[in-house]
N, C-alpha and C positions, 0 to 999 in steps of 0.2 A: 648541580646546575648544568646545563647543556653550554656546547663547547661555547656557541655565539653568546653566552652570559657571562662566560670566561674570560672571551674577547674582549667585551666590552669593559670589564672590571679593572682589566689589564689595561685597557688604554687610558679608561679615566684615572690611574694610579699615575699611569707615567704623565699625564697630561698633568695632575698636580703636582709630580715633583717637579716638571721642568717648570712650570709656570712658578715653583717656590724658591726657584735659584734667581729667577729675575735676568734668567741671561734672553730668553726668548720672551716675546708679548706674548699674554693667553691669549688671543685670539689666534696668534700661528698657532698654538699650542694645539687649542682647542679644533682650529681648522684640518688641523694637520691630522689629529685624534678622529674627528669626522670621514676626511678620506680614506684610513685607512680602514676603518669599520665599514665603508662603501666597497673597496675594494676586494676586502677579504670576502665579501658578503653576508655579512652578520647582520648589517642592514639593509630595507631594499630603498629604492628611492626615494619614497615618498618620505621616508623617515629623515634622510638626509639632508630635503630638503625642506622640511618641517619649520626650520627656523625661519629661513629665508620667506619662508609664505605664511609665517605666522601674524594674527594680527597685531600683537605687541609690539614687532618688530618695527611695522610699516607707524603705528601709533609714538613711540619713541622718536623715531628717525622726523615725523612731524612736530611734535610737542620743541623739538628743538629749532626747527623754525620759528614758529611761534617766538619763547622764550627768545631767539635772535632777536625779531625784531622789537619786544618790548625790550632789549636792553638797551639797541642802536636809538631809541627814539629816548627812552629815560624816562617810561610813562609810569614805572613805580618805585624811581629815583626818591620825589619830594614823599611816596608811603615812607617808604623804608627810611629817609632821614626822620623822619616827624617819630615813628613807633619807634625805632629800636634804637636810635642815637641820639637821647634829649640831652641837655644840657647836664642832668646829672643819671648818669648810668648804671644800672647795677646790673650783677650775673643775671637776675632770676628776671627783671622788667625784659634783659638780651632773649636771655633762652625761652622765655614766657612767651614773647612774640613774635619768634622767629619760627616758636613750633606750632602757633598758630596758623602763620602764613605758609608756613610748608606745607601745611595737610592739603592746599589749592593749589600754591604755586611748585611745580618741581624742585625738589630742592637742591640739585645741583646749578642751575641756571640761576636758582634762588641765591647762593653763597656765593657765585659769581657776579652776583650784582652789588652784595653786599658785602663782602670782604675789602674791595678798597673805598668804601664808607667808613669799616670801622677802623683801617688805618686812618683816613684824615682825621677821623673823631679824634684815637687816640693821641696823634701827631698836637693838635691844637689845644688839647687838653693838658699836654705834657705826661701819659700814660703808655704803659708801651701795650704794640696791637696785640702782643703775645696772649693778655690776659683778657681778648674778646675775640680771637679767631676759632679758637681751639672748641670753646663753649658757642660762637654761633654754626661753626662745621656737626656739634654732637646734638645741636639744638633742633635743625633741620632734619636730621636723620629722624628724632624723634619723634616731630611730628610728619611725617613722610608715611609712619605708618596709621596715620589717622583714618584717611579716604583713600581712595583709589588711584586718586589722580598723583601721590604725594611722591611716589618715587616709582622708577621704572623697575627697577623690584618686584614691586605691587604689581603690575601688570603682567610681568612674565610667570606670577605665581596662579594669576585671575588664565592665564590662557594653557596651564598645564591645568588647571580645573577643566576646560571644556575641553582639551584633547581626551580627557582620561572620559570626558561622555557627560561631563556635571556642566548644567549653569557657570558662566564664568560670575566672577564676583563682582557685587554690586557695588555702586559711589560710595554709600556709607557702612554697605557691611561688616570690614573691618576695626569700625569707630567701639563699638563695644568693647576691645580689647587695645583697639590703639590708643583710644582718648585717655584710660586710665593706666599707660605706660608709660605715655606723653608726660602726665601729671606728673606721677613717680619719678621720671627721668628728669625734669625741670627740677624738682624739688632736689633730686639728688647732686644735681650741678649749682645749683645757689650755694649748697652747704658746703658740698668737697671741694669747688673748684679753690675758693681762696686757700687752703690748706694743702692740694694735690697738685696744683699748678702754678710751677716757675717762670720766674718773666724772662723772656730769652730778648736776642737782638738778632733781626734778620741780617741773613748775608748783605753787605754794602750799607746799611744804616749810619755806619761809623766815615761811610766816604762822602756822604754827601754835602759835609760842610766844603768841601773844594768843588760843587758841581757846579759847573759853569752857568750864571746869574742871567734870565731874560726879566726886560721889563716889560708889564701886562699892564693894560690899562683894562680899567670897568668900567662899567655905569649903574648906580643902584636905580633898581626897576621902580618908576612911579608906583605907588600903590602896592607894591611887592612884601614878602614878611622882612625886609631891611630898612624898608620908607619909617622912619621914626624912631629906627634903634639908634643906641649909642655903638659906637667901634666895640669897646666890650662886652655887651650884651649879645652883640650879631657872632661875637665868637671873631673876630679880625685880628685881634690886639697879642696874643702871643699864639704865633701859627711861623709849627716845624718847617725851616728850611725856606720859609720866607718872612716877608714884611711888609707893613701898608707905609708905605713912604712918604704919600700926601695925598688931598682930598680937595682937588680943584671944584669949584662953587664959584657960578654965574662970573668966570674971567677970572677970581681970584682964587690966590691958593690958602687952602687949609689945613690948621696943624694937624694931625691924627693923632689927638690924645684919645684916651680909653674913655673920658665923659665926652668925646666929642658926639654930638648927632646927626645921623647923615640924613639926609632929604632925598628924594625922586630925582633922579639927573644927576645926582654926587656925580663925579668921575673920579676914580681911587684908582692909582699907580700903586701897584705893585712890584715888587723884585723877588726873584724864589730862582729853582731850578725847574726844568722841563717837569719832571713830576707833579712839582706845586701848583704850578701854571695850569695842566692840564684839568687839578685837583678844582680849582677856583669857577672852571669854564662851567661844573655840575653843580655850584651853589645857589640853591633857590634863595630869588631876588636878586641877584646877580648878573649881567647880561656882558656880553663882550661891546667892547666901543665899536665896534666894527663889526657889529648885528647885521645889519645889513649883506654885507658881504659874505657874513660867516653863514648865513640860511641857504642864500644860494650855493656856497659853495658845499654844505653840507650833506650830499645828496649818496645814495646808496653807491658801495665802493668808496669814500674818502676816506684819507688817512695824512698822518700829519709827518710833516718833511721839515729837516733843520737844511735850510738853503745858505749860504756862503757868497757876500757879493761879489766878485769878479773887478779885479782892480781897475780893468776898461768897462763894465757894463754900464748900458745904458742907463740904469739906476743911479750910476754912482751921482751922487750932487745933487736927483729930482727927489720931490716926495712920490710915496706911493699915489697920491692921487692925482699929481702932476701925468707920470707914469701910467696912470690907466692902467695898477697892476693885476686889478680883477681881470679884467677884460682883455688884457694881454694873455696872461699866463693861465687865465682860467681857476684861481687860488686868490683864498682870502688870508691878509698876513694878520695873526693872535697876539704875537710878541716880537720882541727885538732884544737880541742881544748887542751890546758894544762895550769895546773893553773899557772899565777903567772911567765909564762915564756915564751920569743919568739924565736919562732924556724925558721931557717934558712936552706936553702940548699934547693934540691930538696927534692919535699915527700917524692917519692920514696926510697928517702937514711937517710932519719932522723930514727932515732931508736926509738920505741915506747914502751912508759913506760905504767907500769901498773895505773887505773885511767885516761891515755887520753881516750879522746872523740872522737867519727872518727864520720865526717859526709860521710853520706855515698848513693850513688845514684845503687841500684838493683830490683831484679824481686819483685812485690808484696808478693813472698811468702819467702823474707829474713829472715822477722821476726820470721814466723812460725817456719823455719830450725834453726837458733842459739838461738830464746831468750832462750832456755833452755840449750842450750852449754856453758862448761866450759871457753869458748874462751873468754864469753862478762859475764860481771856482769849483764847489763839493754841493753834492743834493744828497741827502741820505735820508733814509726811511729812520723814524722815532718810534721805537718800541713800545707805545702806549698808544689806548685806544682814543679814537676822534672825538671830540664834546658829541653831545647826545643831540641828534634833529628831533628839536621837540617842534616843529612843524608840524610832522607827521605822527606825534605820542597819541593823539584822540583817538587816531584810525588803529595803531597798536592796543590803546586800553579797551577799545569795545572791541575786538576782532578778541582779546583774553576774557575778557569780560563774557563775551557772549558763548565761547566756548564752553567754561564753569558750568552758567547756567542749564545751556541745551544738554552737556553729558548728566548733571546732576539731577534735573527733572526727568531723563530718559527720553527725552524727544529725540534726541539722537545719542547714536552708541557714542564714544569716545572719542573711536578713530575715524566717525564721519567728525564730531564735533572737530577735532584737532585738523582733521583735511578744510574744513572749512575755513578756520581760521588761517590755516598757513596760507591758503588761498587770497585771504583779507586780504593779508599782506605783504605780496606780491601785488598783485593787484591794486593793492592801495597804494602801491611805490615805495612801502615802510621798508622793502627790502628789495633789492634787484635780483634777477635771476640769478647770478653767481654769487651774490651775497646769500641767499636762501641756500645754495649749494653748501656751501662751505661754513655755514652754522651746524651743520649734520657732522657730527661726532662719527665719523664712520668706522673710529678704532671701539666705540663703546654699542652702536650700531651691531655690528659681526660678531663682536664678542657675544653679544645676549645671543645673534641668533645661531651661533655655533652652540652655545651653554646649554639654547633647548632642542636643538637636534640630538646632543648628549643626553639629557636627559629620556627623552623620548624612545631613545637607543635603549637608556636602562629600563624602560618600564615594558619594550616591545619584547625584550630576551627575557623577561623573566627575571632580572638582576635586581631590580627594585622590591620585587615579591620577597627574593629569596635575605637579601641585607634585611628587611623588613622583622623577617621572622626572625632574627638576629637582637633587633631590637625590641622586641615586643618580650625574648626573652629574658634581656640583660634588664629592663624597664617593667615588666610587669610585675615584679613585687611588692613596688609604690601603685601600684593598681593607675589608671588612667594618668594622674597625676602625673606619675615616676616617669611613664613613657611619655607624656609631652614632653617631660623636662630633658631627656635623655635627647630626645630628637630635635629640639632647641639648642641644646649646646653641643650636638654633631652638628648642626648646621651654622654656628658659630664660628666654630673652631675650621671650617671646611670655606668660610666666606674666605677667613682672613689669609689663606696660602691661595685662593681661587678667584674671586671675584665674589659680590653680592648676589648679582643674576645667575653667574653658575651652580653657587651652592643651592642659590634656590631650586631652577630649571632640574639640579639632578635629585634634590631631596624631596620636590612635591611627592613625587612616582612613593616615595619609600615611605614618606609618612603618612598618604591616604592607602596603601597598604598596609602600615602597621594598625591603624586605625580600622582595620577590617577584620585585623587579628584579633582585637578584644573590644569588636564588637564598638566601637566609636565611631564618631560625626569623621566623614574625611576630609568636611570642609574646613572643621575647629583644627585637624591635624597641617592644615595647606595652609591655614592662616597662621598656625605656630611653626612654622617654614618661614614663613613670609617676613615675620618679626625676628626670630633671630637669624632672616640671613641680611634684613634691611640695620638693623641693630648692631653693628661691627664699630668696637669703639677701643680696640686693642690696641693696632698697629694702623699706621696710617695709610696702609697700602690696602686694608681691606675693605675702605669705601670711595669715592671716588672726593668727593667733596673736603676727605680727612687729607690727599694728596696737594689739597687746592690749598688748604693753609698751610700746610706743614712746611714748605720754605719760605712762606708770608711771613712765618710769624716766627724764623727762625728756631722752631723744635727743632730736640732730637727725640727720638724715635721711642726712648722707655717714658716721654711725657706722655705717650699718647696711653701705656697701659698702667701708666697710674694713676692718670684721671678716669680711663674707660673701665678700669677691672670694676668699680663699685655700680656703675651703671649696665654692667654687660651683666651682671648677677642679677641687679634688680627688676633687668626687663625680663631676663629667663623665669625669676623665679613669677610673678606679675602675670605675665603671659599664660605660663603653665597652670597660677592657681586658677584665673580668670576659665578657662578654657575648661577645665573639669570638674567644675561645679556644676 
């Protein structure tokens, strides 16, 4: 090999041990691995900065606009309740239709919409979230590799295709091998998971029976899916960590038994902690009493604040409507905490003692404005996300909606589709300028596009040619077969200490070179890249989405490879049989 192939072999070595100790992020890793291949000159610019001008990169960095603003709006909140969380749930109905929707929707954005869905499922159902995180984070993966669009993976593997001079890959080209992985991998999570996976208890589960109690008032939506139900059919009647308290009806109040049935206008009190509360605000059919207030205040940038009355504030003694506290403070108040006593009536008309607690839903800069005013004792920011402005969900669902379509028919490429739509919505106000900013993952962002300037690095020097021939000869005794399979589980075993995008980004170069060696497709060899480097179901650091449940659902670490060892075999071997035939 020539020294610059040396160079480079050398840096990607150290880049994966130091990223395998977990003391540095791979993207220093990987960044750091880049400049010094710049600077020794092993590579020349262009190659450097390869990543940064790649089209995946700019395509990612908007898909995650997008997905922002379909989350802040909630516009495939009532999907995801209706498919994947019915009243009676199984593994295979979960993982069936989450790796449906992944092959469209990304499925990182995808499991952050859905993951705390299937805690409340589990929470009200009396199940623990354990034994539906674990299978909707491997379920998404799954179908991720179906279409193009399913994971950024897939993209970073479709643009080392056209650097290397080929076609990048098309919306459904992968489907012939992803759809019947997909299959396999469903099937093998319905079977294992009730045998391979233990029910764990997240961090703090066990503290929340002391979490300090707000009282939420509802309204069940005329005409909505709760106008007609009974409390236990709407799923109301036994729900973790709260309780429906009573069901005021035309001035009177009503008991909340389980055959009660609530009508259009119900107004149901509630008691729960901050979590629950928040939980309830995303219930379809369900509206906050204070709609009104709550639309307005819900506008791109809010977030929600626990306020503190102030033993002199003007509050003390008025109602909020007395108060004018929209219009004062520019915040609509969700809930009320007070100690030691339940309050009744509309919000609006309860009188507020010094010492309540307002939960409260306004602009990012609430806190700034009063934590120092007379008004509040404490403002502090609430670590959970603001109810969803379904205001603005229509302009989010056709702005994703239309995107699908124009990249799938080819009327436009991806990354014009994905530019378009993040445009939607901005433009459409689903999202503000710094809220659009700051949906952009810029740690996963840099990573991809460091992982394909590394890559790029091996295929410019020769590195990729030379590991290639390497593999063609440890693999060519199972003739086509053996070396798919061999270059699938290097790129397996390479995700889970690297990243998904980087094993991919370095293995495209190696596997349409081995694929040259005996005479094979290099586009079957980039798409058997593309699966086992999106396929990482070992450890839960080697996908991103396995990181997202893994303290949701309170795992440890050998849950994830002995539910993933039997599906990380049967996508390799799947893959491999499919691809060389």
């Amino acid at each position: 090999m020539s020294v610059d192939a040396w160079l480079v072999l050398a840096t990607v070595l150290a880049v994966v041990a130091i990223a395998a100790t977990d003391r540095v992020p791979a993207v220093a890793a990987m960044g750091a691995g880049v400049a010094f291949l710049l600077v020794s000159g092993a590579i020349e610019d262009d190659v450097a900065l390869s990543g940064l001008s790649s089209p995946a990169t700019a395509t990612i960095a908007l898909l995650y606009v997008v997905a922002g603003g379909v989350a802040a709006t909630g516009a495939l909140s009532l999907v995801i309740d209706r498919l994947l969380f019915g009243k009676r749930n199984t593994i295979a109905r979960l993982a069936g239709t989450t790796a449906a929707m992944s092959a469209f929707v990304p499925n990182t954005p995808l499991v952050a919409l859905a993951a705390p869905r299937a805690i409340r499922w589990s929470r009200s159902n009396g199940r623990s979230a354990s034994a539906l995180l674990m299978p909707l984070s491997f379920a998404s993966i799954l179908g991720g590799v179906i279409t193009l669009l399913g994971t950024s993976t897939n993209l970073v593997v479709s643009d080392a295709i056209r650097s290397a001079g080929d076609e990048p890959l098309g919306m459904f080209e992968v489907t012939r091998v992803g759809l019947p992985v997909a299959l396999v991998g469903v099937a093998v999570l319905a079977i294992a998971t009730p045998f391979l996976l233990r029910n764990r208890t997240a961090a703090g589960e066990s503290m929340r029976a002391t979490a300090r109690n707000f009282q939420l008032q509802m309204v069940v939506a005329p005409g909505g899916p709760l106008d007609g139900q009974t409390v236990s059919t709407a799923g109301l009647r036994h729900l973790d960590g709260m309780y429906l308290a009573a069901i005021e009806r035309a001035g009177g109040v009503v008991t909340a038994r389980p055959e009660t049935e609530m009508t259009g206008g119900d107004r149901l009190y509630f008691v729960g902690d901050v979590t629950r509360v928040i939980d309830l605000q995303d219930v379809a059919g369900l509206q906050s009493a204070e709609q009104r207030h709550v639309i307005d205040a819900a506008g791109p940038g809010s977030r929600l604040y626990e306020a503190v009355v102030a033993p002199r504030s003007d509050l003390s003694g008025r109602t909020l409507k007395d108060a004018g506290f929209r219009g004062r403070y520019g915040a609509a108040v969700l809930a009320v905490h007070r100690a030691d006593e339940e309050l009744r009536g509309k919000l609006g008309t309860i009188p507020i003692n010094a010492g309540d607690v307002l939960l409260v839903l306004a602009g990012d800069d609430f806190g700034r404005r009063w934590r120092e005013h007379g008004d509040f004792a404490l403002v502090s920011s609430v670590d959970e996300p603001p109810p969803p402005r379904r205001a603005r969900a229509w302009v989010a669902a056709l702005a994703f909606v239309g995107m699908l379509a124009l990249a799938a028919t080819g009327v436009l490429t991806l990354l014009a589709a994905s530019a378009l739509a993040a445009a939607v919505m901005v433009l459409g106000r689903v999202l503000g300028p710094s809220e659009a900013r700051r949906a952009v993952d810029l740690n996963v962002v840099l990573t991809i596009a460091m992982s394909i300037s590394l890559g790029n690095a091996a295929a410019s020097t020769g590195l990729a040619a030379e590991i290639a021939d390497r593999l063609v000869s440890l693999g060519s005794s199972w003739g086509t077969f053996g070396l798919l399979l061999v270059t699938i589980v290097a790129t397996q075993l390479l995700t889970e200490v690297l990243s998904n995008s980087g094993a991919a980004a370095l293995m495209v170069p190696i596997g349409m070179a081995a694929a040259a060696g005996v005479g094979g497709d290099p586009r079957d060899f980039a798409i058997a890249v593309l699966v086992g480097a999106s396929c990482s179901f070992l450890t839960p650091i080697g996908y991103q989405t396995n990181l997202m449940v893994y303290g949701l659902g309170g795992y440890r670490f050998t849950d994830f490879t002995r539910l993933g060892f039997p599906l990380t075999v049967s996508c390799a071997l799947v893959t491999a049989g499919l691809l060389s035939v």
